[in-house]
PDB file with one MODEL, atoms N, CA, C and O in Angstrom:
MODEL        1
ATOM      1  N   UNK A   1      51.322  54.380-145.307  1.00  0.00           N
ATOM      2  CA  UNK A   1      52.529  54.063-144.561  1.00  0.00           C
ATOM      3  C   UNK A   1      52.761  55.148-143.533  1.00  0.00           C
ATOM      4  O   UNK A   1      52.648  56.365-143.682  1.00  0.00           O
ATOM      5  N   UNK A   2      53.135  54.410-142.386  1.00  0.00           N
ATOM      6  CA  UNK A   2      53.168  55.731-140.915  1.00  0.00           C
ATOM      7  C   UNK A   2      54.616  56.540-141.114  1.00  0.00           C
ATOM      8  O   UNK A   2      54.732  57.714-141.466  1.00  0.00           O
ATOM      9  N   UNK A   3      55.574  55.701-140.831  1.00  0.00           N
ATOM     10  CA  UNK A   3      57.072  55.957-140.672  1.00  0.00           C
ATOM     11  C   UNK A   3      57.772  56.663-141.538  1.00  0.00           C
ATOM     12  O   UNK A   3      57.553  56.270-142.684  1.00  0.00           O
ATOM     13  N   UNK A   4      58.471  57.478-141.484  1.00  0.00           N
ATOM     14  CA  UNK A   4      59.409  57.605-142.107  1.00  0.00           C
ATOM     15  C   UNK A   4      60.741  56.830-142.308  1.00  0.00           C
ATOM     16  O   UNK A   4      61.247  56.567-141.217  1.00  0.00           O
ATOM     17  N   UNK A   5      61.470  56.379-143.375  1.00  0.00           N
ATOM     18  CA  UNK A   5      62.822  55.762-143.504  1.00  0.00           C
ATOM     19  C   UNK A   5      63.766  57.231-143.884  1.00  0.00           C
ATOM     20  O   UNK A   5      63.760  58.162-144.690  1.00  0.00           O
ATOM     21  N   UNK A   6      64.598  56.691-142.640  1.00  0.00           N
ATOM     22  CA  UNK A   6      65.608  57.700-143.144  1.00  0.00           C
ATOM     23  C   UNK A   6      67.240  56.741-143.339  1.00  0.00           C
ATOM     24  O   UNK A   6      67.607  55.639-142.930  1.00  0.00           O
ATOM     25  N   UNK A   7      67.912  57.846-144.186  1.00  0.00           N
ATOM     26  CA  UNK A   7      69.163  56.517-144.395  1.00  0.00           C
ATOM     27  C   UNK A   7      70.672  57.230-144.355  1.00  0.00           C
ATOM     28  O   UNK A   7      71.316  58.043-145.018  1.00  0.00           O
ATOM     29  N   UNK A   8      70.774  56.692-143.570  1.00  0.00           N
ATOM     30  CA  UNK A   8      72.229  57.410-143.694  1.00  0.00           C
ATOM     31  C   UNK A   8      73.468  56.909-144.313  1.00  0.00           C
ATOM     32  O   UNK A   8      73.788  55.777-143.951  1.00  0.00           O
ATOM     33  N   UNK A   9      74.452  57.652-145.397  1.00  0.00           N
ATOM     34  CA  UNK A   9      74.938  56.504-145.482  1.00  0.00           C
ATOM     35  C   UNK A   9      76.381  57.494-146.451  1.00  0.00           C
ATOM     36  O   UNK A   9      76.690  58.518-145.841  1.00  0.00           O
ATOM     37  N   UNK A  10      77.073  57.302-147.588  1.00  0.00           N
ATOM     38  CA  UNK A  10      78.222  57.236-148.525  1.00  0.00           C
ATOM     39  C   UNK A  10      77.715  57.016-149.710  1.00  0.00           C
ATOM     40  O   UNK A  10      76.874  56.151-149.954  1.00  0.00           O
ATOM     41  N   UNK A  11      78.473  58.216-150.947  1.00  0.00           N
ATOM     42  CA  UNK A  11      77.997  57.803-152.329  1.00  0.00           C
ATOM     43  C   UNK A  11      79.390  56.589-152.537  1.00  0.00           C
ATOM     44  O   UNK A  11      78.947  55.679-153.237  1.00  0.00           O
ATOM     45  N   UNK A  12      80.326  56.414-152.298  1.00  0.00           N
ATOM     46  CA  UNK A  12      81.063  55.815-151.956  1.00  0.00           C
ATOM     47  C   UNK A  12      80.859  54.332-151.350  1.00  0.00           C
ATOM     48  O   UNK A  12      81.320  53.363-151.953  1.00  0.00           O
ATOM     49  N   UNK A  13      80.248  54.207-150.303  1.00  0.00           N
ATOM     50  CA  UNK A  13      79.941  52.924-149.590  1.00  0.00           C
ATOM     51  C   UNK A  13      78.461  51.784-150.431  1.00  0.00           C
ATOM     52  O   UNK A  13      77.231  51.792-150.390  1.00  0.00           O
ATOM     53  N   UNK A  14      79.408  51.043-151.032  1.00  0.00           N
ATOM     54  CA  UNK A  14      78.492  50.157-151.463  1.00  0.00           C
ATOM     55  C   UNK A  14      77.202  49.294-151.057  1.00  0.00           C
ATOM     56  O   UNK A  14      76.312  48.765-151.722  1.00  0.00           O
ATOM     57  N   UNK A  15      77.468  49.372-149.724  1.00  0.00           N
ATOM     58  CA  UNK A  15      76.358  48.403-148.643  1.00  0.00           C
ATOM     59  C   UNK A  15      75.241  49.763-148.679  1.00  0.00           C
ATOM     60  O   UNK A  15      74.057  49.439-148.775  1.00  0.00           O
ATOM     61  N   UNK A  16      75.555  51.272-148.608  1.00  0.00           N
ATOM     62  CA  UNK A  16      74.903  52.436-148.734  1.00  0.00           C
ATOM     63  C   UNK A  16      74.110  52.398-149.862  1.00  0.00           C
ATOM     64  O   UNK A  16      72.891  52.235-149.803  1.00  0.00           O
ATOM     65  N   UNK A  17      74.904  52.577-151.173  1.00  0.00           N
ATOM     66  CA  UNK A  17      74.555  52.620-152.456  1.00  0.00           C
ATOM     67  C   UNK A  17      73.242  50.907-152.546  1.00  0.00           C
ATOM     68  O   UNK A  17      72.173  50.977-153.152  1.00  0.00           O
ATOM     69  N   UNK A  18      73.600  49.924-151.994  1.00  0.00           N
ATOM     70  CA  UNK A  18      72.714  48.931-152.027  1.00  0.00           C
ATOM     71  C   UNK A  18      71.226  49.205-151.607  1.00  0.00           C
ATOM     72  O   UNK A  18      70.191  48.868-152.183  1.00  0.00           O
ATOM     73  N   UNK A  19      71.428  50.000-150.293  1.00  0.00           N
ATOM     74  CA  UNK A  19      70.098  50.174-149.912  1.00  0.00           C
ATOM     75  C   UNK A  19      69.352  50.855-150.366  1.00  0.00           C
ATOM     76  O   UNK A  19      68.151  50.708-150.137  1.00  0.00           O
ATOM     77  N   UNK A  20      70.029  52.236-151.495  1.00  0.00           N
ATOM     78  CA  UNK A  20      69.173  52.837-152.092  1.00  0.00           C
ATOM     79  C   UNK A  20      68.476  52.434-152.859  1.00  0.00           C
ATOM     80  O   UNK A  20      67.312  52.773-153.076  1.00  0.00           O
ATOM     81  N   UNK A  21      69.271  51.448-153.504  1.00  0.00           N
ATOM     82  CA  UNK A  21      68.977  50.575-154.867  1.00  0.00           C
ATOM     83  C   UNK A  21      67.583  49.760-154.595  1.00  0.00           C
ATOM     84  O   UNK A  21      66.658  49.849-155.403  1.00  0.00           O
ATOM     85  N   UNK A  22      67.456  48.737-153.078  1.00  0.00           N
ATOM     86  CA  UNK A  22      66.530  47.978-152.398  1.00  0.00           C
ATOM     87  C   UNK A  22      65.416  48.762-152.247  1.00  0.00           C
ATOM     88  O   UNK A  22      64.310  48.221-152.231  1.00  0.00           O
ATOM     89  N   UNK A  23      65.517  49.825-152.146  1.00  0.00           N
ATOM     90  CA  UNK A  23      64.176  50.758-151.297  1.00  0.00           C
ATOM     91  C   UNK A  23      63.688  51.148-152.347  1.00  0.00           C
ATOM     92  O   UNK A  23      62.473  50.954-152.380  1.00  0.00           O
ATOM     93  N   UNK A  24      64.444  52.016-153.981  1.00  0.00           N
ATOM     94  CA  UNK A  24      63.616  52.544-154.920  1.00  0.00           C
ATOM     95  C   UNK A  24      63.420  51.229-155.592  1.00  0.00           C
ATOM     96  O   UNK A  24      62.426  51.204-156.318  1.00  0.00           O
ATOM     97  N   UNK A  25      64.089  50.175-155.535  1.00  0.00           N
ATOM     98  CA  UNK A  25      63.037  49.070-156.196  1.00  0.00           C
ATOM     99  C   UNK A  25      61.871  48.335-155.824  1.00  0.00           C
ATOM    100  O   UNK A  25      61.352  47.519-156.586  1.00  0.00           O
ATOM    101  N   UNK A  26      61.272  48.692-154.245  1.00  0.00           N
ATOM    102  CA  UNK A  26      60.014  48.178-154.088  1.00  0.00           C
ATOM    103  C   UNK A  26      59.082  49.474-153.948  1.00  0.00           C
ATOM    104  O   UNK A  26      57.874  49.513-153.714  1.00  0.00           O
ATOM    105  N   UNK A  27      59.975  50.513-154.158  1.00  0.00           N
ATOM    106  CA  UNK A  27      58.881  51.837-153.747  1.00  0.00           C
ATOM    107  C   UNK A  27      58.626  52.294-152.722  1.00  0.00           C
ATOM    108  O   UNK A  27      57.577  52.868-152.429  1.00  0.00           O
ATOM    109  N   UNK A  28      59.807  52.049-151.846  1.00  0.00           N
ATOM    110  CA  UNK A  28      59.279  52.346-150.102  1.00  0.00           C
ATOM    111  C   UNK A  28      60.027  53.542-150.076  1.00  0.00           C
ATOM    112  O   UNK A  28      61.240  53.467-150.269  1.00  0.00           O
ATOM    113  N   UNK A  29      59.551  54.514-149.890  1.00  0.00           N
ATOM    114  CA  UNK A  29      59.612  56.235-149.761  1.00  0.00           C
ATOM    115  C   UNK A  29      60.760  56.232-148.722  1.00  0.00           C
ATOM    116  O   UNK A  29      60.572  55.462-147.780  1.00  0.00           O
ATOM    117  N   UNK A  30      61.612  56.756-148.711  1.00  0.00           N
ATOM    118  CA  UNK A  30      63.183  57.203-147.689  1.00  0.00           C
ATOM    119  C   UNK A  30      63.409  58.353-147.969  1.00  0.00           C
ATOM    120  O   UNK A  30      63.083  58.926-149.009  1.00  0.00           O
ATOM    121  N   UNK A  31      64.155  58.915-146.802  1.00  0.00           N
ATOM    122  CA  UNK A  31      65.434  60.152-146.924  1.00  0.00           C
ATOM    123  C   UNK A  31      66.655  59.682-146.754  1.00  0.00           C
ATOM    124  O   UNK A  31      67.212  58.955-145.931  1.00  0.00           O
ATOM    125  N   UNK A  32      66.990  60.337-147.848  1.00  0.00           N
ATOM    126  CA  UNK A  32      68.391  59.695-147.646  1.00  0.00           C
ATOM    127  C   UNK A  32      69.541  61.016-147.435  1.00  0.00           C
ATOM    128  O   UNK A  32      69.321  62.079-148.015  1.00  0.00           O
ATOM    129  N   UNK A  33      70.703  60.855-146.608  1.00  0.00           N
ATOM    130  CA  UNK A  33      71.502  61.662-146.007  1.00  0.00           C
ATOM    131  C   UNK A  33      72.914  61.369-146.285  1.00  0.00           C
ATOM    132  O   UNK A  33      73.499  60.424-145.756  1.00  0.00           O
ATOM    133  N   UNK A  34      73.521  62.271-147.210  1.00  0.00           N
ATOM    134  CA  UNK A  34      75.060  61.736-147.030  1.00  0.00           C
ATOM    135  C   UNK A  34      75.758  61.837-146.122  1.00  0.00           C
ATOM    136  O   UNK A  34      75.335  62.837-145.542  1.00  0.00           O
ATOM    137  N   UNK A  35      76.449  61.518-145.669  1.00  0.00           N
ATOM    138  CA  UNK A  35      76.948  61.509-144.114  1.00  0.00           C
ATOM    139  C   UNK A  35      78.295  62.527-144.580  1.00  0.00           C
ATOM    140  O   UNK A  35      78.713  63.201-143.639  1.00  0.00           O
ATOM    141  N   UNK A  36      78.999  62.720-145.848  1.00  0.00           N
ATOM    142  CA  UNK A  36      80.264  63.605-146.042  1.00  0.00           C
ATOM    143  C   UNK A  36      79.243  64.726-145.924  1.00  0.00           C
ATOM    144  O   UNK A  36      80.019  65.528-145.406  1.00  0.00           O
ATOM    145  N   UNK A  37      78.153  65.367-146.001  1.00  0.00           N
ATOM    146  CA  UNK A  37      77.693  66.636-145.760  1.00  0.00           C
ATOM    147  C   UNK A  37      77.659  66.827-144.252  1.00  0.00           C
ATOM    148  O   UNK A  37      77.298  65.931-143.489  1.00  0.00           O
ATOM    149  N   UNK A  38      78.108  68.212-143.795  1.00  0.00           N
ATOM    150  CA  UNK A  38      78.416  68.324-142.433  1.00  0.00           C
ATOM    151  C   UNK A  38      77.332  68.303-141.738  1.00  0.00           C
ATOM    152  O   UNK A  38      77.360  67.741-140.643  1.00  0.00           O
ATOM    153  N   UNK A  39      75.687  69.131-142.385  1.00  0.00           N
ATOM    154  CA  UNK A  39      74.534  68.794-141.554  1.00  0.00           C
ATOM    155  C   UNK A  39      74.011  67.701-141.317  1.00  0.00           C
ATOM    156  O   UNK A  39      73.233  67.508-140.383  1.00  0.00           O
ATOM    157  N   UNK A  40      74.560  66.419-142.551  1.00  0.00           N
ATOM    158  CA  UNK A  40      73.800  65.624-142.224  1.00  0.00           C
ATOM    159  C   UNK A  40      74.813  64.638-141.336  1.00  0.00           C
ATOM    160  O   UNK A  40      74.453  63.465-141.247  1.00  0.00           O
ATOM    161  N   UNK A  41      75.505  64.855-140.966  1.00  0.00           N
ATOM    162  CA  UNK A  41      76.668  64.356-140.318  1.00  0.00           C
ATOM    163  C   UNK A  41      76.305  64.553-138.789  1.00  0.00           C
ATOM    164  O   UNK A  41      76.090  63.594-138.048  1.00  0.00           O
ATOM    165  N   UNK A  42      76.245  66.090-138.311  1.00  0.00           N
ATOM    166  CA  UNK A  42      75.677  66.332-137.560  1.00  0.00           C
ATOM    167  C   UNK A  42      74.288  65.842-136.763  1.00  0.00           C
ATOM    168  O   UNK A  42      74.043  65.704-135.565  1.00  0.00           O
ATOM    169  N   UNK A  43      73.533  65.652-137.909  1.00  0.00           N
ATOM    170  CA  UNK A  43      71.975  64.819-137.526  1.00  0.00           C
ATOM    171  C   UNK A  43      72.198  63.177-137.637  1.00  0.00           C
ATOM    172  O   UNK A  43      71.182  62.521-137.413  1.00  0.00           O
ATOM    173  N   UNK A  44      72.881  62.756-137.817  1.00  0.00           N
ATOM    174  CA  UNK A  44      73.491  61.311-138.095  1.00  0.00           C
ATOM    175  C   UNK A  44      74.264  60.897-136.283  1.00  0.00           C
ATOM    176  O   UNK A  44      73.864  60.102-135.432  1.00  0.00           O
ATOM    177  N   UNK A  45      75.528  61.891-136.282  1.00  0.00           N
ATOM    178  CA  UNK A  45      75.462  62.273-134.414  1.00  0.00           C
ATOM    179  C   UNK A  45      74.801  62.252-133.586  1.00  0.00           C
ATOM    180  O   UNK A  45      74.890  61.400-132.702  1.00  0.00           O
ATOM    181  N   UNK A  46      73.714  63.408-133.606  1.00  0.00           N
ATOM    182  CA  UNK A  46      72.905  63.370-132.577  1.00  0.00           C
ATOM    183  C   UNK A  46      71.579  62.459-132.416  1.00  0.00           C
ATOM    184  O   UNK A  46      70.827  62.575-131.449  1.00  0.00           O
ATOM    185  N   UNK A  47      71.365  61.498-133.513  1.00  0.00           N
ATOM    186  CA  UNK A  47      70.767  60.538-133.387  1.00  0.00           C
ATOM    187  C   UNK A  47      71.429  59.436-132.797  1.00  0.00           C
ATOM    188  O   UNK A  47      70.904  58.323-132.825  1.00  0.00           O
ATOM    189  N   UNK A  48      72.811  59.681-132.130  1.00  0.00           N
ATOM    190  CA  UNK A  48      73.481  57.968-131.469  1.00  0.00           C
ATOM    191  C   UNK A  48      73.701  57.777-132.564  1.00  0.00           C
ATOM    192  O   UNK A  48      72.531  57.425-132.722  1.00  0.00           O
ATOM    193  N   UNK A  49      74.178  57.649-133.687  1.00  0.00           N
ATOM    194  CA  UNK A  49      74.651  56.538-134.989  1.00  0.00           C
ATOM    195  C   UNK A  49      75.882  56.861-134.695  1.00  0.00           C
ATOM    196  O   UNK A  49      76.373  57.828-134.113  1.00  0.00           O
ATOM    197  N   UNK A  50      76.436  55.656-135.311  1.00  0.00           N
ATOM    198  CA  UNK A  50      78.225  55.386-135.494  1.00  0.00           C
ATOM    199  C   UNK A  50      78.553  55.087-136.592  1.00  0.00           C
ATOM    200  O   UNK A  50      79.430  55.733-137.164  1.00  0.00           O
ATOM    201  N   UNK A  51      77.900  53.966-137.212  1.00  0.00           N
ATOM    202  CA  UNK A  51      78.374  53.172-138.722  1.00  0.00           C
ATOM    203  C   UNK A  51      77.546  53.218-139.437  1.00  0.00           C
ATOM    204  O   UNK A  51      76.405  53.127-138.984  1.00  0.00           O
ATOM    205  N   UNK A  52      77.681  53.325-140.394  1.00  0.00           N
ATOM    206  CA  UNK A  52      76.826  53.261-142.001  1.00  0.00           C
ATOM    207  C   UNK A  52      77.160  52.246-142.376  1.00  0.00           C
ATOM    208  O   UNK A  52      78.145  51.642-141.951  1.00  0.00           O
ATOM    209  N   UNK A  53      76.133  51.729-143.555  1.00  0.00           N
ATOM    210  CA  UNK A  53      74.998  52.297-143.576  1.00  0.00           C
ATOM    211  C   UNK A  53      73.871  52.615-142.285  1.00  0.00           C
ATOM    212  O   UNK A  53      74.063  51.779-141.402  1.00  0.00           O
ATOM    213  N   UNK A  54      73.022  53.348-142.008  1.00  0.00           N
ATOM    214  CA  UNK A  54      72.423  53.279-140.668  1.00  0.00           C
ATOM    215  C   UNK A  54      71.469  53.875-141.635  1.00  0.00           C
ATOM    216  O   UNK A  54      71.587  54.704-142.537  1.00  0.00           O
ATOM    217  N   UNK A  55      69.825  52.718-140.830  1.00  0.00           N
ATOM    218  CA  UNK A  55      68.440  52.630-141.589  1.00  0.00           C
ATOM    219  C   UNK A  55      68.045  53.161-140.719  1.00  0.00           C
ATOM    220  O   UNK A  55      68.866  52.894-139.841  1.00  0.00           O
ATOM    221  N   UNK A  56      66.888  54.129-140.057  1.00  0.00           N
ATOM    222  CA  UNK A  56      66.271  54.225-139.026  1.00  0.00           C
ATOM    223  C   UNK A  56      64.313  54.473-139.309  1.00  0.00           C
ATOM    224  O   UNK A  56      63.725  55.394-139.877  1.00  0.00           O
ATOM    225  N   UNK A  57      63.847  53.390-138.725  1.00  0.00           N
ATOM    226  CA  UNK A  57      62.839  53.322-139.038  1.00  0.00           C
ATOM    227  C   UNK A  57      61.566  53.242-137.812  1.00  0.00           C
ATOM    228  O   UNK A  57      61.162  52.173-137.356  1.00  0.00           O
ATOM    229  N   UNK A  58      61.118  54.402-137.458  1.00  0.00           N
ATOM    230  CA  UNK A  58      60.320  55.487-136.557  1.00  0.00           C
ATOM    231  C   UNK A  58      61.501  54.785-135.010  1.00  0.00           C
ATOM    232  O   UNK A  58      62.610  55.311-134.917  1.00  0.00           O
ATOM    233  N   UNK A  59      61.295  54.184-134.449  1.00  0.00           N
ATOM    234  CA  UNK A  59      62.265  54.088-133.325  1.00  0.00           C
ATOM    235  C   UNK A  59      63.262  52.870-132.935  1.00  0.00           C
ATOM    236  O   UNK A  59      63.839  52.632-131.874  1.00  0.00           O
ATOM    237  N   UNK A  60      63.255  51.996-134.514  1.00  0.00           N
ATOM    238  CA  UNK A  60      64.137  51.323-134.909  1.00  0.00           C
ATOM    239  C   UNK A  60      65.236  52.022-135.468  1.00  0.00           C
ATOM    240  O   UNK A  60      65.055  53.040-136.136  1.00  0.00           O
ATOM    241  N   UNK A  61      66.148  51.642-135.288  1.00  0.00           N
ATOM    242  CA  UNK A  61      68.200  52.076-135.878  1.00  0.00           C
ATOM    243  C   UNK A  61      68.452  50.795-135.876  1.00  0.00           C
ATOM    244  O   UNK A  61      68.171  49.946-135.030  1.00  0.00           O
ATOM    245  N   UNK A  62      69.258  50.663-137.348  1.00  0.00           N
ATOM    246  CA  UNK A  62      69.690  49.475-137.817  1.00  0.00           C
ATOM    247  C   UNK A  62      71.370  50.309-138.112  1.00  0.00           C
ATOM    248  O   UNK A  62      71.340  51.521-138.322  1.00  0.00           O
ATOM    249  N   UNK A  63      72.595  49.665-138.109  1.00  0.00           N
ATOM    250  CA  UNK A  63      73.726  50.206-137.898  1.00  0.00           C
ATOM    251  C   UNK A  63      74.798  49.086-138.459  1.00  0.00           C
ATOM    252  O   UNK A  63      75.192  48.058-137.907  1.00  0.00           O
ATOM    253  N   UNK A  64      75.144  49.661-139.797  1.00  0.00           N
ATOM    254  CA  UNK A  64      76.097  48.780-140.164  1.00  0.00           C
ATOM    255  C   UNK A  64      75.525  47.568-140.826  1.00  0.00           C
ATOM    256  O   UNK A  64      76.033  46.457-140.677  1.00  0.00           O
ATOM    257  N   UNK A  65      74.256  47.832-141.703  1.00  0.00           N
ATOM    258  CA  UNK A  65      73.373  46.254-141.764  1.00  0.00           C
ATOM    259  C   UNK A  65      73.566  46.168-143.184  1.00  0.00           C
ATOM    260  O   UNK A  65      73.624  47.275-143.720  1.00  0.00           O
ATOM    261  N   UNK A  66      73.676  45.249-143.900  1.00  0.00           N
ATOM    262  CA  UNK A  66      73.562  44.841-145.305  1.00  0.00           C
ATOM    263  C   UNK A  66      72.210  44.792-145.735  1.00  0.00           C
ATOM    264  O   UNK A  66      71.242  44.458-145.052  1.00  0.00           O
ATOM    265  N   UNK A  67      72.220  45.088-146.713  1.00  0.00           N
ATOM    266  CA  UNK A  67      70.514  44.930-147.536  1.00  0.00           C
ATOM    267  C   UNK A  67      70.102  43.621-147.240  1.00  0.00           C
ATOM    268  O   UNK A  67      68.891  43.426-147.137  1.00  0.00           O
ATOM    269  N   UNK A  68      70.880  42.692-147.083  1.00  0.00           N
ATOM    270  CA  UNK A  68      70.652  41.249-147.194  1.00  0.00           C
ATOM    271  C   UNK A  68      69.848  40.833-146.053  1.00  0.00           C
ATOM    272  O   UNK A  68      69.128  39.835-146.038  1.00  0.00           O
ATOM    273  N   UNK A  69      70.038  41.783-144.954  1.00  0.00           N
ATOM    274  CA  UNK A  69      69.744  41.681-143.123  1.00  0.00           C
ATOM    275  C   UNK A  69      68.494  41.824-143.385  1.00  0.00           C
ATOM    276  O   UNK A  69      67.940  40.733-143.254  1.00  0.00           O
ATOM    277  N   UNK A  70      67.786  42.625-143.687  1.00  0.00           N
ATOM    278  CA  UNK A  70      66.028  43.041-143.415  1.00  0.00           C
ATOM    279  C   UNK A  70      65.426  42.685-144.857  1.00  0.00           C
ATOM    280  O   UNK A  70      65.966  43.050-145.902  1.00  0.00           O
ATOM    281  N   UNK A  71      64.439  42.055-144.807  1.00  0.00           N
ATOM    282  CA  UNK A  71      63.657  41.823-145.583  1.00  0.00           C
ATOM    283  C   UNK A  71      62.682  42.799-145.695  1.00  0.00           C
ATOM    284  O   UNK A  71      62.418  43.375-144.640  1.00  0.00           O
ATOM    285  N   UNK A  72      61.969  43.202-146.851  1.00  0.00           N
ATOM    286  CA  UNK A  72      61.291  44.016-147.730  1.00  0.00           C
ATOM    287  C   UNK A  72      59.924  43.886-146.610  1.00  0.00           C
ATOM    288  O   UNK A  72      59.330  44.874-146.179  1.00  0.00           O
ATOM    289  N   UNK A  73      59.584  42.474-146.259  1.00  0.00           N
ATOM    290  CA  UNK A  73      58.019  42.309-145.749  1.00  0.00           C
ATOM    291  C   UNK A  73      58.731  43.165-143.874  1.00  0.00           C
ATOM    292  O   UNK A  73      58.073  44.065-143.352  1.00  0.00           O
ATOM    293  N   UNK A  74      59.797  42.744-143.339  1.00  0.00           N
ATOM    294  CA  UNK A  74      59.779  43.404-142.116  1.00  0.00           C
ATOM    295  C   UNK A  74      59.724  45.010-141.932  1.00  0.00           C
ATOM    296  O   UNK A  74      59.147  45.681-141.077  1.00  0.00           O
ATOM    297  N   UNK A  75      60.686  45.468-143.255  1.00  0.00           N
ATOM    298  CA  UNK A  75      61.317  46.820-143.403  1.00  0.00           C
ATOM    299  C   UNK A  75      58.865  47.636-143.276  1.00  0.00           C
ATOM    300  O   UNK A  75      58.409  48.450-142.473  1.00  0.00           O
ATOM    301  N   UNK A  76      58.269  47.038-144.182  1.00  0.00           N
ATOM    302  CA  UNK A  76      57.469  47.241-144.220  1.00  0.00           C
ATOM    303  C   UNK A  76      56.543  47.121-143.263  1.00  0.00           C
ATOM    304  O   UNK A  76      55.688  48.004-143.327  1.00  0.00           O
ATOM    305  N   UNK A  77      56.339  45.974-141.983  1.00  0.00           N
ATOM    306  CA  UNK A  77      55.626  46.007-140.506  1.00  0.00           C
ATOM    307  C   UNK A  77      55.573  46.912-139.764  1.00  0.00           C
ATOM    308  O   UNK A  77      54.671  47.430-139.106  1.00  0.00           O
ATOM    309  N   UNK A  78      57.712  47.277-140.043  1.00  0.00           N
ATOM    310  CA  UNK A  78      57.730  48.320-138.951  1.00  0.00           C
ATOM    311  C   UNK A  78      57.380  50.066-139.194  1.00  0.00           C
ATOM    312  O   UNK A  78      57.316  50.954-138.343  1.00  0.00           O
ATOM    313  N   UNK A  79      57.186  50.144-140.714  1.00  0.00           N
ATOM    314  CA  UNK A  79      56.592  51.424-141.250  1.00  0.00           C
ATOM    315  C   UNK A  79      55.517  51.055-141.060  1.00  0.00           C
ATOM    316  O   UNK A  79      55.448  50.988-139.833  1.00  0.00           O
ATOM    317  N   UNK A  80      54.061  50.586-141.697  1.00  0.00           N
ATOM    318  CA  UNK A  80      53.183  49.918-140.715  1.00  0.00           C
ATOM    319  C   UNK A  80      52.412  50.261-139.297  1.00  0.00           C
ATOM    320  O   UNK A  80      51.227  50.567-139.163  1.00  0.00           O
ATOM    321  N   UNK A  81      53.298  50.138-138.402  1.00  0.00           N
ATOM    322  CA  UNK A  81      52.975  49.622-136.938  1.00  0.00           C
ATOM    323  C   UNK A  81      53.774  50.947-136.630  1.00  0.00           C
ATOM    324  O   UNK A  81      54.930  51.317-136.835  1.00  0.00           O
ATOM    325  N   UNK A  82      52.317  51.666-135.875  1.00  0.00           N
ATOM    326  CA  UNK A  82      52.478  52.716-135.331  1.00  0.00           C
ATOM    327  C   UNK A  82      52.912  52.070-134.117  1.00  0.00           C
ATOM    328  O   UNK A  82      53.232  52.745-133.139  1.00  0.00           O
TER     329      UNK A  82
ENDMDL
END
């Protein structure tokens, strides 16, 4: 796998807490970032993000998306496809 997933998101925010849940159940490797920590808050900023949950996957940003939005086979093309 090329990409990195990174995730930004709330231990708090359930649509957050979902995606963690989605990603360690097929095994697709992420970072995940709480957004109440100030660095990662900061790096959450200067990437352009606004809303969480926010997926970002090599020069895809997904913003505000439900687990329900991306499927397992796309989340996987775009790690994939350099």
């Amino acid at each position: 796998m090329g990409k990195n997933i990174l995730l930004f998101g709330k231990q708090n925010c359930g649509l957050c807490q979902g995606w963690k849940k989605k990603l360690e159940n097929f095994n697709i490797p992420f970072t995940y970032f709480d957004t109440e920590n100030p660095e990662n808050l900061a790096e959450f900023t200067l990437m352009g993000l606004t809303k969480i949950p926010a997926l970002v996957i090599g020069e895809n940003k997904f913003e505000g998306i439900k687990p329900s939005d991306l499927s397992i086979d796309e989340i996987k093309k775009m790690i994939e496809n350099e």
